[in-house]
C-alpha positions in Angstrom: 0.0 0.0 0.0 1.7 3.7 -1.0 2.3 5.8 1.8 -0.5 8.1 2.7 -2.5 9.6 5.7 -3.7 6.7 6.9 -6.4 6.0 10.0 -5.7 4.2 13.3 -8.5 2.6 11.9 -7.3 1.6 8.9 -4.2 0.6 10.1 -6.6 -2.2 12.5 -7.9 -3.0 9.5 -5.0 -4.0 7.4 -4.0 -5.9 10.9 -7.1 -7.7 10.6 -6.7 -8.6 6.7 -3.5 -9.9 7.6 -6.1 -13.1 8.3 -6.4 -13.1 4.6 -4.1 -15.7 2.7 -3.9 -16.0 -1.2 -4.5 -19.8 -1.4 -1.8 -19.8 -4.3 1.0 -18.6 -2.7 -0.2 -18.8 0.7 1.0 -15.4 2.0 -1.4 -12.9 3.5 -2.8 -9.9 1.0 -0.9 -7.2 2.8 2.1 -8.6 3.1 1.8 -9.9 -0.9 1.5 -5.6 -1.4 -2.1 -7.0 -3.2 -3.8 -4.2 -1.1 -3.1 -0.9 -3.1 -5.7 1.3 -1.0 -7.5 1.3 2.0 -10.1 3.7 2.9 -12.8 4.3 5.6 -15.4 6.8 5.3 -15.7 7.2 9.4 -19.0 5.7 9.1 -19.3 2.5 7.9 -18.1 1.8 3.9 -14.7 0.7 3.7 -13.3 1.4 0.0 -10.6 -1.0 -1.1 -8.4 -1.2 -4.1 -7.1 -4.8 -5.0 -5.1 -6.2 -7.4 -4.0 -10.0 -8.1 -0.7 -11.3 -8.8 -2.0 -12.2 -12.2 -4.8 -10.9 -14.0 -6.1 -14.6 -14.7 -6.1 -15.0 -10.8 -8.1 -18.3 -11.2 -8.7 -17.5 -7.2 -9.5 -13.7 -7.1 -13.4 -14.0 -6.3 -12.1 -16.8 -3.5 -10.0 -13.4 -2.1 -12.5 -10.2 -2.1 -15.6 -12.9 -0.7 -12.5 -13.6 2.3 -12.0 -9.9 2.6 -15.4 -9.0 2.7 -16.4 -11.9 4.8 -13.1 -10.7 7.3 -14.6 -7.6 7.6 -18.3 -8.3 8.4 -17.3 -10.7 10.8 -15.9 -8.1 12.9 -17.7 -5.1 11.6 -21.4 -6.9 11.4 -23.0 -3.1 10.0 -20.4 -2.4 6.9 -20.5 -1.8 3.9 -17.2 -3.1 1.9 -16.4 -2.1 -1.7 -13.8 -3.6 -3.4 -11.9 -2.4 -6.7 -10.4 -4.7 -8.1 -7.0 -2.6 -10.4 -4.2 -4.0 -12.7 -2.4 -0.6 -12.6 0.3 -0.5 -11.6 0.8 -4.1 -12.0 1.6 -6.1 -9.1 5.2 -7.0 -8.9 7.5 -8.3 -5.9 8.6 -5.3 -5.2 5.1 -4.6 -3.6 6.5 -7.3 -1.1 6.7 -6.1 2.7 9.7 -7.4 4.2 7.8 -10.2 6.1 6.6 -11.2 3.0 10.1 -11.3 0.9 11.3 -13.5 4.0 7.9 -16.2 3.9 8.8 -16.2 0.1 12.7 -16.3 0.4 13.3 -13.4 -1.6 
């Protein structure tokens, strides 16, 4: 995710999508950099853009139903949107450190 002014909030958030593995590569979203934007309205709709690995993600549905899903369960009253974006395309350098060490990079 770039660097921006980000919530205490939304910082919980990305915490709790760490929950959220990519059942290809088996490596949470955030950590995989898949998460590009994260943003809550102070109300209750969460805005999220989200890109795959590959465009043909043959999983991708599998991954926004387990964010949205993540979410609800903790957050019963919100409204999650998800935008899915290939631009910029998703490359290891989106890696968090964690991430580069679970994939040996």
């Amino acid at each position: 995710m770039t660097k921006q002014e980000i919530t205490e909030f939304e910082l919980e958030t990305l915490e709790l999508l760490k929950n959220v593995m990519d059942p290809e590569i088996e490596i949470n979203i955030v950590d995989l950099g898949l998460i590009y934007k994260l943003n809550f309205d102070g109300k209750d709709n969460i805005d999220i853009d989200l890109t795959f690995s590959t465009p043909s993600c043959p999983l991708g549905e599998t991954i926004v139903t387990s964010i949205k899903e993540t979410i609800v369960q903790k957050h019963p009253s919100f409204c999650v949107n998800i935008n899915v974006v290939f631009e910029p395309k998703w490359s290891t350098a989106l890696v968090s450190e964690e991430g580069k060490k679970l994939l040996g990079l």
